[in-house]
C-alpha positions, 0 to 999 in steps of 0.5 A: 323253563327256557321261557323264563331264562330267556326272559331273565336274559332279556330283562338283565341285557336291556337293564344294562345297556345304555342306549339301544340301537337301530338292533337293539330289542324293542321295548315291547319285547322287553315288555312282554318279557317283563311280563313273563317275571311278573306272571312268576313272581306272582306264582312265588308270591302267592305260595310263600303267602299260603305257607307262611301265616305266622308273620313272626316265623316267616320274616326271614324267608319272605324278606329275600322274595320281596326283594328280588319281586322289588328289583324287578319293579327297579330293572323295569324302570330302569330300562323305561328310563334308556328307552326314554333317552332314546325315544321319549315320545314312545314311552309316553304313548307306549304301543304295547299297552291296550286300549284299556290300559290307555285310558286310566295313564298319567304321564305314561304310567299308572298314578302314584296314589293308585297305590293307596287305593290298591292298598285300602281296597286289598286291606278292605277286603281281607278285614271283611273275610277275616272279620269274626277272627279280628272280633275275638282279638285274634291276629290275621297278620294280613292287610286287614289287620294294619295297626293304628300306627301303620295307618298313620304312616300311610296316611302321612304318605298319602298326603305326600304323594297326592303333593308331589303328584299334583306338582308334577301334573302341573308341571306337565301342563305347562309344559304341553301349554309351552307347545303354543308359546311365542316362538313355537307360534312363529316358528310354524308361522315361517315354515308355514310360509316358506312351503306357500312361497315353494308352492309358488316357486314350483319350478326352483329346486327345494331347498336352499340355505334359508330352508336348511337353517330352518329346518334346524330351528324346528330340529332344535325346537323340537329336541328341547320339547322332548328332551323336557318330557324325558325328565317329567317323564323321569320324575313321575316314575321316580314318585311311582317306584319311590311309593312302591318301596315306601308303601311295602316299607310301612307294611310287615313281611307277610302283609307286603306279601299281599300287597304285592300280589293284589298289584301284580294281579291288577296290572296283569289282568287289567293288560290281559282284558285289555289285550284279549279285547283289542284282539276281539276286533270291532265286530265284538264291540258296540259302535252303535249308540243306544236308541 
């Protein structure tokens, strides 16, 4: 399997670097590797739900694979975050996303509450099939069995993350409004016309101390607008690993089984449709409007 070493190779090289350089990988090959953990981790996952039933009897052995599937998710967003010090702006419109990926982002990844959907979905969908089991007071340990107390923990957590995902939205927001405050509007007013004066001034050489100086101001300008993505950036990843964990921490050993596979096959397929579809080429798709 010298795919996956490579990959495992790959994904602890760039987890610990500090800041990649002009050689250094991208983040869409570290990406794509990442992906190849995942598509294994699934296969570990979906195994260990097929032979541990009993909850009771495998906590022990599925308690070391939630683990490790965990600390993927943490060298991903570890990673993400030395990227983003170097390259803020490209973790916020990553180019190795699909197109369909690209229309369901929030702050350049996925929504934390997404989380609680996944979970009522899975949890839905396990109580239907198992239901005749549940009727006769019998435990299926999966999803569809989640005790009144759980649901209250979830429901606690729920609300917290919708709190601290809407203050982070709002945040963003004003930090994209900050793009039209005074001193962006002036600034462009100045390099606005000192390019008509250059145009005027076609035979003077370029240039200049005043252009220099400039120049500097929008560098600076610029710099700070980024360097304050990175840290909304950083906040908003730090909600979705923080409610990765505390999502499986309310859920039994064999129940964050299941919620861990449903995650990792949403995320998978949804990049897979996405990327077979972008790959299709326009001539697949409808660009003409309905008559």
């Amino acid at each position: 399997m010298p795919l996956l070493s490579n990959s495992a190779q790959h994904i602890a090289s760039a987890s610990s670097s500090d800041v990649p350089g002009p050689e250094s990988e991208t983040f869409k090959k570290f990406f794509e590797c990442w992906l190849v953990e995942q598509e294994q981790d699934l296969r570990e996952l979906i195994s260990a739900s097929s032979n541990c039933a009993d909850s009771t009897q495998s906590e022990s052995t599925l308690r070391p694979l939630i683990g490790r599937v965990i600390s993927h998710y943490e060298q991903y967003y570890q990673a993400k975050a030395r990227w983003a010090k170097h390259d803020a702006l490209a973790m916020m419109t990553p180019e190795w996303r699909s197109s369909l990926e690209d229309t369901f982002p929030w702050i350049g990844g996925w929504r934390p509450t997404m989380a609680f959907h996944l979970l009522f979905s899975k949890s839905g969908l396990q109580l239907e099939a198992r239901l005749d089991e549940l009727i006769r007071g019998l435990s299926t340990g999966d999803l569809g069995d989640l005790s009144p107390g759980q649901l209250g923990r979830v429901d606690e957590l729920q609300r917290e993350t919708i709190r601290r995902e809407r203050e982070l939205t709002e945040l963003l927001a004003a930090h994209q409004e900050s793009v039209a405050d005074s001193s962006m509007v002036e600034l462009s007013h100045v390099v606005s016309e000192m390019t008509r004066s250059s145009g005027e001034s076609a035979g003077e050489e370029e240039g200049g101390g005043g252009g220099e100086s400039t120049e500097e101001e929008v560098k600076s300008a610029l710099v700070g607008k980024e360097e304050a993505l990175e840290g909304i950036l950083q906040k908003a990843d730090d909600l979705r690993l923080g409610t990765l964990k505390n999502v499986i921490e309310i859920l039994t050993p064999i129940q964050a089984v299941h919620f861990l596979i449903a995650a990792a096959e949403l995320h998978l397929r949804l990049h897979e449709w996405g990327m077979r579809r972008d790959n299709s080429g326009p001539h697949h798709r409808p660009l003409q409007p309905p008559h």
